[in-house]
Structure formats: structure tokens, C-alpha cells
VOGU-146789 format. One line per 5 residues: number of its first residue (from 0); for each residue x, y, z of N, C-alpha, C. Coordinates in pm, 1 decimal. Atoms other than C-alpha are relative to their C-alpha. Layout:
N
NUM) X:Y:Z:X:Y:Z:X:Y:Z ~ ...
//
This chain:
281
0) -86.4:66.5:-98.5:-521.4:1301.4:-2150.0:-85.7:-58.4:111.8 ~ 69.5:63.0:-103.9:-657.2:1058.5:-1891.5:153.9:-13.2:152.1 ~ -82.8:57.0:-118.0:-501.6:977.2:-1532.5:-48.4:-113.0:96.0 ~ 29.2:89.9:-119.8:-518.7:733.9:-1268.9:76.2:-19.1:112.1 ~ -80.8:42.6:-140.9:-380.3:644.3:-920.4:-34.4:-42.9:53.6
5) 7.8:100.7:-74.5:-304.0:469.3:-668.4:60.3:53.6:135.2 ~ -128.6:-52.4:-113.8:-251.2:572.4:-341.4:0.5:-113.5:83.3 ~ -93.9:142.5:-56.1:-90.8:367.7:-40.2:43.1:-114.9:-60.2 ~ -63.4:146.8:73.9:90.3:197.0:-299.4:94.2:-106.5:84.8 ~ -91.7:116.2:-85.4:387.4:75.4:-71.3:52.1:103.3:121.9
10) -82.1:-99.2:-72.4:589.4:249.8:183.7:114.4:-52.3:1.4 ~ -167.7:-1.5:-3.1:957.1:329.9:199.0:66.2:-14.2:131.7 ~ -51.6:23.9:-107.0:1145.6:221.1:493.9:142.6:40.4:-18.9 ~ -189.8:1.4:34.7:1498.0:404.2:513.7:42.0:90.2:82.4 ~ -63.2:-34.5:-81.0:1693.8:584.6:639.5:111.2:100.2:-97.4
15) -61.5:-165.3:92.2:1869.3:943.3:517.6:162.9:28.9:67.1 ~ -129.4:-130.5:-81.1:2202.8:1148.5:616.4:-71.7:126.9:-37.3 ~ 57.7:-113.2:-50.8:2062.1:1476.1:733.6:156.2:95.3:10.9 ~ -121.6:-92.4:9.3:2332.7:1773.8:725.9:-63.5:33.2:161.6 ~ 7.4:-52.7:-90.1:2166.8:1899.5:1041.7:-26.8:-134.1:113.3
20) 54.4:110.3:-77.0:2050.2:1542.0:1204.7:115.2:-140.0:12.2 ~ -84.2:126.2:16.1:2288.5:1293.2:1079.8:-65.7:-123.2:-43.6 ~ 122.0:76.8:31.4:2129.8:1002.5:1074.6:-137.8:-43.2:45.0 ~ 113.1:11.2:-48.6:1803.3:965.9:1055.6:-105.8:-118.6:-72.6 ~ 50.2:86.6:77.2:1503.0:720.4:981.8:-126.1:63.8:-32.5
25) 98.1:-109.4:28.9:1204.2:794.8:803.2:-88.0:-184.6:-114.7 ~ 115.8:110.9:74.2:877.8:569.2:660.7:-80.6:98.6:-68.2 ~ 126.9:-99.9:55.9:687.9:749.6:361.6:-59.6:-109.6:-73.4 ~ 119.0:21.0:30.9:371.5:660.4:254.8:35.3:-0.3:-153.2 ~ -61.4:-66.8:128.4:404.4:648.8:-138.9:-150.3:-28.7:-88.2
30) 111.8:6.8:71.0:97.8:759.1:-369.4:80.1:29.3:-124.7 ~ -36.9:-3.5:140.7:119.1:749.4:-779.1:-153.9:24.8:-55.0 ~ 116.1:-13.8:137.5:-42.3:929.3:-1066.5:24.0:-0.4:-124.7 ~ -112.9:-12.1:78.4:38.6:861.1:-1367.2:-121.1:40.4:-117.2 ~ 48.8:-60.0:112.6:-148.6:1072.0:-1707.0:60.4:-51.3:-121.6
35) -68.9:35.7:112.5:-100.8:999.9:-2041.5:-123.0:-79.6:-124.2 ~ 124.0:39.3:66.1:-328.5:858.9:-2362.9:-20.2:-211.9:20.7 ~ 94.3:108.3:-18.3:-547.6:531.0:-2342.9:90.3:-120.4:-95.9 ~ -87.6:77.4:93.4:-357.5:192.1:-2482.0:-144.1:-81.5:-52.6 ~ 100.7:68.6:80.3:-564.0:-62.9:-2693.4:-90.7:-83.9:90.8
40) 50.0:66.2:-107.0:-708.0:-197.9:-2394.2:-88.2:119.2:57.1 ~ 111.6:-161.2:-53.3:-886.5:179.5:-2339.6:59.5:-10.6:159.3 ~ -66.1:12.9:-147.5:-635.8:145.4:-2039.9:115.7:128.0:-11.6 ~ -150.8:-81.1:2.8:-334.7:375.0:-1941.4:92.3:-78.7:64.7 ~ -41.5:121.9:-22.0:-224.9:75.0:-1789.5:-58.1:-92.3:75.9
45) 18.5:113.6:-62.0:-282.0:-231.6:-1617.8:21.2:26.1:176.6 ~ 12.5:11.6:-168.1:-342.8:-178.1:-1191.7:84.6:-70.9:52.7 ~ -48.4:166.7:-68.2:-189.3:-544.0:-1151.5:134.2:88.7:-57.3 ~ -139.4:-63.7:61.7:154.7:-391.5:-1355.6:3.1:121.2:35.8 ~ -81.6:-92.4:-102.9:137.4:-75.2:-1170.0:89.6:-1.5:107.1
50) -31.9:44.0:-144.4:175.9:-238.4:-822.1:109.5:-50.0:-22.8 ~ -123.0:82.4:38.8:402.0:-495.3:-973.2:123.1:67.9:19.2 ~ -122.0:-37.4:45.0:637.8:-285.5:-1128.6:57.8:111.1:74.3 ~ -25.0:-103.3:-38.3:643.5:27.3:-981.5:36.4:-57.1:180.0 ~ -96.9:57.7:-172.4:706.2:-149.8:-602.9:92.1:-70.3:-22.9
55) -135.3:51.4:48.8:952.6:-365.7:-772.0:103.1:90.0:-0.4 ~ -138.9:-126.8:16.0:1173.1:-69.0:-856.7:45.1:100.3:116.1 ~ -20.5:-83.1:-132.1:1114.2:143.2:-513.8:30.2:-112.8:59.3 ~ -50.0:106.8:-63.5:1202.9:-182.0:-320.1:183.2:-15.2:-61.9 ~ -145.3:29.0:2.1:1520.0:-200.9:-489.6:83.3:146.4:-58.8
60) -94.2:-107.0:41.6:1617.1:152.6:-545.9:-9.0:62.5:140.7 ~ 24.4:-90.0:-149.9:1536.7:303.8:-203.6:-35.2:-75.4:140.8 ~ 77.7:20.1:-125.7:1325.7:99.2:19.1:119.0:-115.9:65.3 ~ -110.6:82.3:-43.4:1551.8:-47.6:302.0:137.9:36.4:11.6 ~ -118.5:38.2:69.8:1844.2:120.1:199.1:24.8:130.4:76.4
65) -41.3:-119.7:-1.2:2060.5:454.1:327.7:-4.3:99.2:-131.9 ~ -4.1:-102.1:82.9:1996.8:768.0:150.3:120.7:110.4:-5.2 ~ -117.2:-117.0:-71.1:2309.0:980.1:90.9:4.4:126.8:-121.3 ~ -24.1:-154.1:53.2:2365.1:1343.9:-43.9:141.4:41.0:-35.0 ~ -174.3:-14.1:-6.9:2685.0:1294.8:-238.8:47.1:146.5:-47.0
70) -42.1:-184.3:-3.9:2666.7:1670.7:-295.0:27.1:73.7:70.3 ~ 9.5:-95.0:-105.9:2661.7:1757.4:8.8:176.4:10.8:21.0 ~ -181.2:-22.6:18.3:2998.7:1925.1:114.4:41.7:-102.2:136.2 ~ 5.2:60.7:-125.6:2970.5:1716.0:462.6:24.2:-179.7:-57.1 ~ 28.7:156.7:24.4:2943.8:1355.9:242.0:161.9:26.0:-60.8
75) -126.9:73.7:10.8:3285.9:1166.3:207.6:-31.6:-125.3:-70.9 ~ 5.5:153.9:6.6:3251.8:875.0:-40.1:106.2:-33.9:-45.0 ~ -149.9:92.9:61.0:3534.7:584.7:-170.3:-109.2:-84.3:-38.0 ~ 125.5:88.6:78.8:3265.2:399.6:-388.2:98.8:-140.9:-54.5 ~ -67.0:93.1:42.1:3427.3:69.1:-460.2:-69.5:-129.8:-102.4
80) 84.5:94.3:107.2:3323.4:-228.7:-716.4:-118.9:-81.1:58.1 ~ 96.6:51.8:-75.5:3130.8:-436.4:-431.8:-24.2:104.5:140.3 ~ -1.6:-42.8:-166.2:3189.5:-226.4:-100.2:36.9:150.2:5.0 ~ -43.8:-176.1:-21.4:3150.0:157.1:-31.1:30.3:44.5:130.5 ~ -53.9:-62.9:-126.4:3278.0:363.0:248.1:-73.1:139.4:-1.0
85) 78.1:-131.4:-20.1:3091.4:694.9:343.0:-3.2:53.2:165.2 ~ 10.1:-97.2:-123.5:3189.0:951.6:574.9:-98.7:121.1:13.3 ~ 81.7:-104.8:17.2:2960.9:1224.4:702.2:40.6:55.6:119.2 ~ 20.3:-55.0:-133.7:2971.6:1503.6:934.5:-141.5:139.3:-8.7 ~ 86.5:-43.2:-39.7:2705.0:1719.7:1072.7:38.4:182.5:-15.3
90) -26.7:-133.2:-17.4:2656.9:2106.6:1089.3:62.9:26.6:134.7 ~ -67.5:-25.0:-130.5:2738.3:2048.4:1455.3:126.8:-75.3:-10.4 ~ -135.3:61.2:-3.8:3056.6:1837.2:1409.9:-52.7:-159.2:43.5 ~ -5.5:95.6:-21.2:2896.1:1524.4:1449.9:22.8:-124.0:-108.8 ~ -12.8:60.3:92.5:3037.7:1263.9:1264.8:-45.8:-174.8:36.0
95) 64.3:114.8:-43.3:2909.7:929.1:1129.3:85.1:-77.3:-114.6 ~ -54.8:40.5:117.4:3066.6:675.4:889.5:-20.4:-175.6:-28.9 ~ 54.9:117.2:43.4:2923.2:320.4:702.6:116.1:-39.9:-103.1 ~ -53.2:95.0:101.9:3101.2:72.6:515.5:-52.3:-122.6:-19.0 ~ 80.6:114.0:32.9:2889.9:-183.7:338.9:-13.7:-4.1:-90.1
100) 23.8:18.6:135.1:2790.4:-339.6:23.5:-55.1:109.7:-74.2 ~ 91.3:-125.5:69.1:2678.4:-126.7:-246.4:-155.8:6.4:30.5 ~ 160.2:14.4:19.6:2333.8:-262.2:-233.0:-88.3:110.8:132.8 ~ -23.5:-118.5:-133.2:2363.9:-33.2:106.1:-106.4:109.8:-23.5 ~ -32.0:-172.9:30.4:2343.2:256.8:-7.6:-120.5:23.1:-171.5
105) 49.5:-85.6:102.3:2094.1:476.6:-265.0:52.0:139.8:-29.2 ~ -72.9:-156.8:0.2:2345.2:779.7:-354.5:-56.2:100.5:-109.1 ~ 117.2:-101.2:89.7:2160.8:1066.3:-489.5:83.1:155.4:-31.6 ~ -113.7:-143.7:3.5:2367.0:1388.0:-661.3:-101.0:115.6:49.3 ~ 102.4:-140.5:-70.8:2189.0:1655.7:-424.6:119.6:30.3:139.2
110) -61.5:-4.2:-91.9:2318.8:1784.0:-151.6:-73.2:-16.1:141.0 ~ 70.5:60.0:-145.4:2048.5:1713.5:131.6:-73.6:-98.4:-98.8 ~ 166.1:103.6:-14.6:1774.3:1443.9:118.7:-147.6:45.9:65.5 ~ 159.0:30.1:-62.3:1409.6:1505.6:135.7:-85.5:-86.4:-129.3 ~ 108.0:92.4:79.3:1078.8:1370.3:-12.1:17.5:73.6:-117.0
115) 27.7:-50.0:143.2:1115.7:1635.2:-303.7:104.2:-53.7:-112.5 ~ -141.2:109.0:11.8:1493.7:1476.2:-365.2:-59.5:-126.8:-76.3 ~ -5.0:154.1:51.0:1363.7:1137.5:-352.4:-108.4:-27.5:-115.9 ~ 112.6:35.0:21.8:1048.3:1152.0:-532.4:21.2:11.0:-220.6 ~ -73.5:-56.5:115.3:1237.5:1343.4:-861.4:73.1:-115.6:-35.6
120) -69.0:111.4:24.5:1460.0:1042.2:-840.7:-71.7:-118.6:-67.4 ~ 128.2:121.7:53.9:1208.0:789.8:-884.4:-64.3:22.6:-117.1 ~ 43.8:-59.0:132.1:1007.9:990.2:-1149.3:103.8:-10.2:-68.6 ~ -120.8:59.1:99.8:1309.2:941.0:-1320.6:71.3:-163.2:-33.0 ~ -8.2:174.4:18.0:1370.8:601.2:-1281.8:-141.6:-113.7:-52.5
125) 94.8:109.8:45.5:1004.7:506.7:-1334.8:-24.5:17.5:-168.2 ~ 2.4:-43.2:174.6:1031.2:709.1:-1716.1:55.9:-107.7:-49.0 ~ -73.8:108.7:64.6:1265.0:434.0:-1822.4:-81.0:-154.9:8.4 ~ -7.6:116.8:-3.6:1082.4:168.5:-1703.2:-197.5:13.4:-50.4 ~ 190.4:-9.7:51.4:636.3:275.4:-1792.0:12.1:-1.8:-139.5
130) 29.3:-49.2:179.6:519.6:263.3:-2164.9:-11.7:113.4:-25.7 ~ 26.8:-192.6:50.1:536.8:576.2:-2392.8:-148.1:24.2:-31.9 ~ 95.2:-60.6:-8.3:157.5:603.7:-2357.4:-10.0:89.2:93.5 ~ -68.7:-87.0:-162.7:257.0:746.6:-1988.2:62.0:132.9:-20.1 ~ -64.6:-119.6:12.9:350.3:1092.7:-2009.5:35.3:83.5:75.6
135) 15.0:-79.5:-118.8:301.6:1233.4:-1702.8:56.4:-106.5:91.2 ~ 22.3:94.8:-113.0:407.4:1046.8:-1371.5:36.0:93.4:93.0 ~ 17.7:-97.0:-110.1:387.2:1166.6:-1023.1:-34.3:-102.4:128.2 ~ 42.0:74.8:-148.4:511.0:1007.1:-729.2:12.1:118.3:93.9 ~ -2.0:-68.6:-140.8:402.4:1134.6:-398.1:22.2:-45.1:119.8
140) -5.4:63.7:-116.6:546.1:1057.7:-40.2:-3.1:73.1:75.9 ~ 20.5:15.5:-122.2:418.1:1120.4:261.3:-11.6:-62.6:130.5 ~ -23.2:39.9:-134.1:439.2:1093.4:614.0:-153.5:-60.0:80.9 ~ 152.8:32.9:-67.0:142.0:868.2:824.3:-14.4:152.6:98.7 ~ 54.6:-101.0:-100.1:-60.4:1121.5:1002.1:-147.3:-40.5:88.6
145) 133.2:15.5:-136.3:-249.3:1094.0:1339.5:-19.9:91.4:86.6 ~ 12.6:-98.6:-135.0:-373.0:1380.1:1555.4:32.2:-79.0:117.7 ~ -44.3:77.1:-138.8:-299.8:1106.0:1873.0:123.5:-29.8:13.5 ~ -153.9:52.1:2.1:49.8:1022.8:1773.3:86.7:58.3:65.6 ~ -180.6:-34.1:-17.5:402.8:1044.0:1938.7:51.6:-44.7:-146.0
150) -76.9:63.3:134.7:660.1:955.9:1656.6:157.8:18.7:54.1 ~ -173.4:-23.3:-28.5:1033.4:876.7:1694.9:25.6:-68.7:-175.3 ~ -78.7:57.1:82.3:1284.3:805.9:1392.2:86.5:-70.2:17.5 ~ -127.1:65.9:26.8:1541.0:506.7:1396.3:23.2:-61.2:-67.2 ~ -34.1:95.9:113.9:1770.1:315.9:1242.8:36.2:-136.4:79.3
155) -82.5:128.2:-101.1:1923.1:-38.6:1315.1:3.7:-104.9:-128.9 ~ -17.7:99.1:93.4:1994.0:-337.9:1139.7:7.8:-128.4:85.2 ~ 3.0:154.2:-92.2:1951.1:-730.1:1196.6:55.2:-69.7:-132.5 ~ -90.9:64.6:86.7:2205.4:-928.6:1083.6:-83.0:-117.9:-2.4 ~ 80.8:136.0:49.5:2013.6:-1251.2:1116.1:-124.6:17.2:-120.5
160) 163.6:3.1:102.4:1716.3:-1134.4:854.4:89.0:-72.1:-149.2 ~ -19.1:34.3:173.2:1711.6:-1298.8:499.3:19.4:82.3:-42.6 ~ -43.0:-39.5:119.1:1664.7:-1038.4:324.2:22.1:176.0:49.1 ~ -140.5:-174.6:-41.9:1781.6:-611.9:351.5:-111.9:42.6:117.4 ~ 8.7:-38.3:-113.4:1644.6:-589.6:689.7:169.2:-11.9:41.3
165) -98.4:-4.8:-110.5:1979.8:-692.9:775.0:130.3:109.9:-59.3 ~ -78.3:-86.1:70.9:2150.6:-383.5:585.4:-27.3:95.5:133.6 ~ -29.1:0.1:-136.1:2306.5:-235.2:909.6:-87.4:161.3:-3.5 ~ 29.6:-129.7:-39.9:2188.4:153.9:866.5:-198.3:17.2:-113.4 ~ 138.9:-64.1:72.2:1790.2:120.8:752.2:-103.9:43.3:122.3
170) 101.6:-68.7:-141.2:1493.6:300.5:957.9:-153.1:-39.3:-53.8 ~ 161.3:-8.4:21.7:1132.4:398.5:1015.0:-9.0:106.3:86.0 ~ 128.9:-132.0:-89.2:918.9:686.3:1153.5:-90.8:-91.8:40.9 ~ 80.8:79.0:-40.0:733.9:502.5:1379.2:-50.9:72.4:161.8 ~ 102.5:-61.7:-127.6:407.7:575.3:1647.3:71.8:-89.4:109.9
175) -73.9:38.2:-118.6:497.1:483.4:2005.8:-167.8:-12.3:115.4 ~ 141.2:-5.9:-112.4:153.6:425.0:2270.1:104.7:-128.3:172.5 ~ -37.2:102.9:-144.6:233.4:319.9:2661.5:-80.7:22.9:65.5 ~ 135.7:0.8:-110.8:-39.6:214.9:2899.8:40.8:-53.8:114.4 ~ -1.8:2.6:-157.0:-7.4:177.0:3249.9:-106.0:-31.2:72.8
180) 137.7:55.4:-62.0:-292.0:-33.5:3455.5:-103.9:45.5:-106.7 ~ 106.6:-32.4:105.6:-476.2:10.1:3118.4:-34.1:153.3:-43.6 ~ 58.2:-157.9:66.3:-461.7:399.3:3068.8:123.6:15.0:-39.4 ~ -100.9:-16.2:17.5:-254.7:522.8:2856.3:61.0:109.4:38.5 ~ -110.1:-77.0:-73.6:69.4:744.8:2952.4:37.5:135.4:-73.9
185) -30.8:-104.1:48.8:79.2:1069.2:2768.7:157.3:24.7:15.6 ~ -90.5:-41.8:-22.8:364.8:1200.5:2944.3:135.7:-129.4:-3.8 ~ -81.4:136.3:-10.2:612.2:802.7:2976.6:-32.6:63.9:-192.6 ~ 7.7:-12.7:170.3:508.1:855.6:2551.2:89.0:110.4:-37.6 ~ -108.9:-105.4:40.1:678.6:1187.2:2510.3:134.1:-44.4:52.8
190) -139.6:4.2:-62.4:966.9:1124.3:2742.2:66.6:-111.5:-100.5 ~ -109.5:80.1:67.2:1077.2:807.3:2526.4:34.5:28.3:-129.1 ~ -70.3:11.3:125.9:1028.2:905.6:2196.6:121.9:186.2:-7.7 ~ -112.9:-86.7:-37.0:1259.7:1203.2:2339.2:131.1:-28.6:-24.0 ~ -113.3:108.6:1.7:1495.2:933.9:2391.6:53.0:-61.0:-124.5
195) -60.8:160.5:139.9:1479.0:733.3:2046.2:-9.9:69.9:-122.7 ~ 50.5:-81.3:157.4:1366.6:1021.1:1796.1:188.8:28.5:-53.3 ~ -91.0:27.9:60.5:1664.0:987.0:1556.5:187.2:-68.2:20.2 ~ -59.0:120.1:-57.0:1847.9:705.2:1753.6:31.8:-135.7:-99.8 ~ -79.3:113.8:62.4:2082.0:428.2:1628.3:-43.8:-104.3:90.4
200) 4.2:119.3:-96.2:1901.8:118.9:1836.7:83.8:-105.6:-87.1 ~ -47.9:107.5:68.3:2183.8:-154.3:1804.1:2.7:-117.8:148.6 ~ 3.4:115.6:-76.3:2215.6:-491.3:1981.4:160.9:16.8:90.4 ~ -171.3:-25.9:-13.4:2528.3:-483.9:2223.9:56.7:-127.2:-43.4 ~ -130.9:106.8:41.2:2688.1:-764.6:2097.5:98.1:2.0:-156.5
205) -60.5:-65.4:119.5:2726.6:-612.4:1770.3:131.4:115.5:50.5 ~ -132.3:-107.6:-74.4:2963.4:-328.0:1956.6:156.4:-63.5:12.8 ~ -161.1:17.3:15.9:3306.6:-359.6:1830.4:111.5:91.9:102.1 ~ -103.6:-56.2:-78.0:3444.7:-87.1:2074.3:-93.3:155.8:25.5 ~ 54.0:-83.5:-85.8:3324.6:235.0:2247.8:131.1:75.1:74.2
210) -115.1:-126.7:-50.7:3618.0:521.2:2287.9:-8.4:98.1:-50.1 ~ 26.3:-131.2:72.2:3636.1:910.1:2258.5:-135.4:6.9:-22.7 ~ 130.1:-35.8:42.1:3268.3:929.8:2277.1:-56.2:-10.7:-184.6 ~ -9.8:-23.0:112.2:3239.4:770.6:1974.9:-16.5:-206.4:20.4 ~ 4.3:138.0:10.4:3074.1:370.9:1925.6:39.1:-91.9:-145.4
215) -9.9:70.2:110.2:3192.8:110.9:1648.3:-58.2:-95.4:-11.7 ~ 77.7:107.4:44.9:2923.2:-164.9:1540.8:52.1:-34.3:-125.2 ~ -42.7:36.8:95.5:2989.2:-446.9:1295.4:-26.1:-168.0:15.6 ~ 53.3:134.6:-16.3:2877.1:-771.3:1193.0:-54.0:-32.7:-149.6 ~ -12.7:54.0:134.4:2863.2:-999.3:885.9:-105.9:-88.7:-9.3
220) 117.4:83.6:68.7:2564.2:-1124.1:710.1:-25.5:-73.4:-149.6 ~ -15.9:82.3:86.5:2439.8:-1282.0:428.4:79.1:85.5:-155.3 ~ -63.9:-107.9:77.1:2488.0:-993.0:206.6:121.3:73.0:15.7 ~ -140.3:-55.9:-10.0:2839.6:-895.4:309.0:48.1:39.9:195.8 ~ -29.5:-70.9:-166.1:3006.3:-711.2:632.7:-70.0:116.2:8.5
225) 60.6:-166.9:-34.3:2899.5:-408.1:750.9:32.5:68.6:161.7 ~ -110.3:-64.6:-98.5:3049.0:-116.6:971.5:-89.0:105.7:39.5 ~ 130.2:-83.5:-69.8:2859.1:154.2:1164.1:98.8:94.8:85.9 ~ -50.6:-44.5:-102.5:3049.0:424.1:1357.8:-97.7:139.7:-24.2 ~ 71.1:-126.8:-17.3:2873.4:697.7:1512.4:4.0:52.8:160.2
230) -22.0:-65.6:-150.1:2849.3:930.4:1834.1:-116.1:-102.6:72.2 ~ 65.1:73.2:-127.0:2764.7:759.1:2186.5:-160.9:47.7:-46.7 ~ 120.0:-60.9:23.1:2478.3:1025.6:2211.2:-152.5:-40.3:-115.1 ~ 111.7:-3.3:107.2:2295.1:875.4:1901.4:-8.0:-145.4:21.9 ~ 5.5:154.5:31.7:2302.4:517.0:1995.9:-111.2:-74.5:140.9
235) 32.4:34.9:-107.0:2064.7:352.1:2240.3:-5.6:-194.4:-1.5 ~ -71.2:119.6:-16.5:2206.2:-8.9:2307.5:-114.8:-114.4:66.8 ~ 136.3:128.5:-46.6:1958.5:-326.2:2403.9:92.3:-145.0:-14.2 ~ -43.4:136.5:-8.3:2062.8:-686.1:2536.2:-30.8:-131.3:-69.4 ~ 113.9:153.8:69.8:1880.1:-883.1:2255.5:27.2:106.8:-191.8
240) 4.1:-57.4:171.5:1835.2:-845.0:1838.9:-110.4:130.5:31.2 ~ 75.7:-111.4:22.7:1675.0:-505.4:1715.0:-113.9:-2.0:-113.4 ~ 133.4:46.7:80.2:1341.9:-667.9:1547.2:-60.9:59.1:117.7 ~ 84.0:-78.7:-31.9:1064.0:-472.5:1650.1:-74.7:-68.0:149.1 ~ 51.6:55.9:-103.7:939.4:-758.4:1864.2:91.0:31.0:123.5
245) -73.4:-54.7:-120.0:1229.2:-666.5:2093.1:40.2:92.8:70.7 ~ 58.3:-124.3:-86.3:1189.6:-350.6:2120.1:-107.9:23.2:76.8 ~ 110.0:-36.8:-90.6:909.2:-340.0:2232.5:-32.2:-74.5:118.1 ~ 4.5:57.6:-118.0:915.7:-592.3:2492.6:139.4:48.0:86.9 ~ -100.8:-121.9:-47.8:1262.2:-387.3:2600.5:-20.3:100.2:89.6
250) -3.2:-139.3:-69.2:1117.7:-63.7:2658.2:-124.5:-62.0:71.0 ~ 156.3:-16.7:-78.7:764.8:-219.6:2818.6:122.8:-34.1:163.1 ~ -43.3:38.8:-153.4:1026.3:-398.4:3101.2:61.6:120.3:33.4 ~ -97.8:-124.8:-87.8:1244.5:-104.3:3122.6:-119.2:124.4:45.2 ~ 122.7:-56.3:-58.7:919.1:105.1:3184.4:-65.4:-66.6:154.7
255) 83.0:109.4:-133.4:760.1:-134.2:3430.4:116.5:14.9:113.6 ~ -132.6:-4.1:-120.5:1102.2:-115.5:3631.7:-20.8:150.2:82.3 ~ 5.5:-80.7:-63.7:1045.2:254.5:3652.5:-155.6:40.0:79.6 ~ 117.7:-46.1:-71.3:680.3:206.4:3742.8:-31.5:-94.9:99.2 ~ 6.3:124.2:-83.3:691.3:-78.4:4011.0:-137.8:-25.1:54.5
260) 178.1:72.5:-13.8:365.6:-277.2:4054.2:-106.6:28.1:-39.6 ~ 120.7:13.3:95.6:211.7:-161.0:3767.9:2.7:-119.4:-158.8 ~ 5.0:118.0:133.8:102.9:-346.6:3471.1:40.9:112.9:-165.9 ~ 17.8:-136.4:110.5:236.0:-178.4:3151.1:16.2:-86.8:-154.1 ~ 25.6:109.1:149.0:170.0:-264.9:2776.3:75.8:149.9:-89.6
265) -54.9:-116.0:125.3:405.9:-78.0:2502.3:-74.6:-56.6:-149.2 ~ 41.2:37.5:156.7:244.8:-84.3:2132.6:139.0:54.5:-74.5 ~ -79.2:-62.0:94.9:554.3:9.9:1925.8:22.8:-27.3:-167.5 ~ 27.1:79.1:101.9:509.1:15.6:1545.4:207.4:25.1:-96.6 ~ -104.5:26.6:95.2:803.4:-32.8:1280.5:-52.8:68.3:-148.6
270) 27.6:-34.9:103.5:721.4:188.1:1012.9:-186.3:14.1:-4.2 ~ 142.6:-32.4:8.8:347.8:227.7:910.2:-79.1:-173.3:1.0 ~ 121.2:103.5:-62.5:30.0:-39.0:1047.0:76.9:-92.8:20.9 ~ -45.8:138.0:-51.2:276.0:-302.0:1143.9:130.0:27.2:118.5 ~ -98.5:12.8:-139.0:462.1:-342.3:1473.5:-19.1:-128.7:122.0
275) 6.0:96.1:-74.0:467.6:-522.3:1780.2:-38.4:66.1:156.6 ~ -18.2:-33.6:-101.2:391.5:-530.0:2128.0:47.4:-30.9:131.9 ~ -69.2:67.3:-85.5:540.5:-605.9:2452.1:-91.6:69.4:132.8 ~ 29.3:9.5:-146.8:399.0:-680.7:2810.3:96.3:-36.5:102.2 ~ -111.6:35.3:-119.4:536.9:-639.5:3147.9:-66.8:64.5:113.1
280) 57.6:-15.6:-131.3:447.9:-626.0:3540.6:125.9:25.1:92.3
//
């Protein structure tokens, strides 16, 4: 038996229902090994048709998309031919509930979501799709790791994107850095991702209504409508779209407001090595 891999093949950008969190977002790292005997090419396969195929299929089975736990006793679905509905509530009573295209949604028969969940899933989906020289496969996802890092989880959606960015409930685990007259802010770094670690950032103009401690977002894109209700507490609201570039020029002014007549620079990333940054005085 021979093997090979590939790690930082792609990363997953999504976004889970948590029994204890609700919703949450989350960016894994995704490595592959896959064992099995040598084809006539003294190959176990082709590198170029690993990448290909195997990010082809995580792109459209997961990446981008809500993860739900229709086992869980907390998940509520009404699965419909184009358009699902999914209620959830929390161990604490917090409830959350989406209605959007199928393409939405990755529903998984488990009753929570983690990486061991998702990863079983995939290994199962990639059996159907590798040659029977492949015998073995073995995806692995992990989380970026930096001894220097903050990290917050959110979700959000942008209705203006082409393509399933604008699928209203997807996320990222993403680093957070704030500098102040050029040093950076240890303590301004903890305090926000305090603020945003498993936060719904939505645009207010998307906000259909706000009663009973309890917000409704909603807004129609290319791929269909889409519905969003969830507790106040989990939502942190911004006067502009929720592309990364606007976050981060967001929180640098709303920083700079609380630090008056300094110069402050936010780095905020969107998932793993790509983000944006925003300046403000």
C-alpha cells in the first residue's frame, strides 16, 4: 500500500448549529491522505485531480453553507423541494431559525456538529467519487494556529455577492490585531473579539423588525430569499454591507472614537490568510 497527501488543500468557511452555542462560525484548514495500490501511471493518483476534485465536492457539500444536526433533539426541520425552514433552540433556551434555499443548508444525521461529524461525512462522499485503487482516505480539518492570536467566530451574509457568499447564515474563525499610534493593543484585541466571538454581524438595512428581544433579517438574492431570526444578544448590527472590507474599517472608526487623537489600524481576517484592513484617526 502506498499513500500520499496534501495538506492545506482548501479551507471550509461555514457555519454550524451548536446545541450549547447556537450559531456559530468556524474556518477549518482541510488536509488529505489518501492510501491505496499504484495505477498504471505508478501513481495513486493524479495531484492536479486531487485538488480538482476533491475541492470541487467540499465547495459544494459544505464550504459556505450552514451545518445542521438533524438529530439533534433541539433541530426543527420542514425540508421542502426548493426552500427549507429550520428551527433550533439552545441548551439555554436560545432560539434561532433560517429559511432559505436548499443549497443553504448541509444537513448531517448526527446530533451535534464537529470536525469528527464533518470529516466522516466527506470520507463518505469522497468514496463515491476517487477510483477503486483508493482504499483508504482521510480527511483532516483543522483549526489555523498562532501562539499571537485573538480569534472570534461569525456569521453574516451579503446579499449583493455572485456567488454563496450571499447565503445569509455562512461564517469564519477569524484572527483580529488592533494598533494604536503603531503598537499594538493587547487588551482593545480581547475586549472585541469578546464582543463578536460567535456573533451574527448583519447590515441594518437587512433588519425586518426587532421585538421581544428577538431580531428578524431578510433579503433576496440571486439564489433565492432568505430569513434569519435570532436573539438581540447574538447580533452585532453595522451601517454598511458585511464584506470583510467593512468590517474592518467599522470597528477601526468605532475604536478610534473610543481612543480620540490616536491613529488606529484594525487588521481583521475573514477566515484563514485573507482579510482586510481598515484605517482611522
Amino acid at each position: 500500500m502506498r499513500t500520499l497527501f496534501v495538506d492545506n488543500l482548501t479551507v471550509i468557511d461555514c457555519s454550524l448549529l451548536d446545541n450549547e452555542l447556537g450559531l456559530s462560525g468556524a474556518s477549518w484548514i482541510v488536509d488529505l491522505s489518501l492510501s491505496g495500490n499504484l495505477d498504471d501511471e505508478s501513481m495513486l493518483l493524479d495531484f492536479g485531480v486531487v485538488k480538482r476534485q476533491v475541492k470541487a465536492l467540499i465547495d459544494t457539500e459544505v464550504d459556505h453553507k450552514l451545518i445542521v444536526p438533524q438529530a439533534s433533539k433541539q433541530c426543527a426541520l420542514t425540508i421542502g423541494d426548493d426552500t427549507s425552514a429550520i428551527k433550533f433552540n439552545t441548551n439555554t433556551s436560545q432560539q434561532f431559525s433560517v429559511i432559505a434555499p436548499n443549497s443553504t443548508f448541509c444537513i448531517l444525521p448526527s446530533d451535534t456538529i464537529n470536525t469528527q461529524v464533518v470529516t466522516a461525512y466527506l470520507n463518505d462522499r469522497l468514496r463515491a467519487l476517487l477510483p477503486e485503487n483508493i482504499s483508504v482516505i482521510d480527511v483532516s480539518l483543522r483549526n489555523e494556529a498562532r501562539d499571537d492570536a485573538v480569534w472570534f467566530r461569525y456569521s453574516h451574509g451579503l446579499k449583493k455577492h455572485n456567488g454563496n457568499c450571499q447565503r445569509i447564515t455562512h461564517g469564519h474563525r477569524s484572527r483580529l490585531e488592533i494598533f494604536v499610534d503603531g503598537a499594538r493593543d493587547n487588551a482593545l484585541e480581547q475586549k472585541w473579539v469578546n464582543r463578536l466571538d460567535n456573533i451574527y454581524i448583519a447590515s441594518r438595512e437587512d433588519l425586518q423588525e426587532s421585538s421581544d428581544g428577538t431580531s428578524q433579517f431578510s433579503y433576496r438574492a440571486d439564489q433565492g430569499t432568505f430569513k434569519l431570526t435570532l436573539p438581540d444578544h447574538r447580533v452585532y448590527l453595522v451601517n454598511c454591507d458585511t464584506t470583510i472590507e467593512e468590517i474592518a474599517q467599522t470597528l477601526a472608526d468605532t475604536v478610534a472614537n473610543s481612543v480620540s487623537g490616536k491613529n488606529v489600524k484594525v487588521i481583521a481576517w475573514e477566515g484563514v490568510d485573507k482579510g482586510a484592513i481598515g484605517i482611522a484617526n
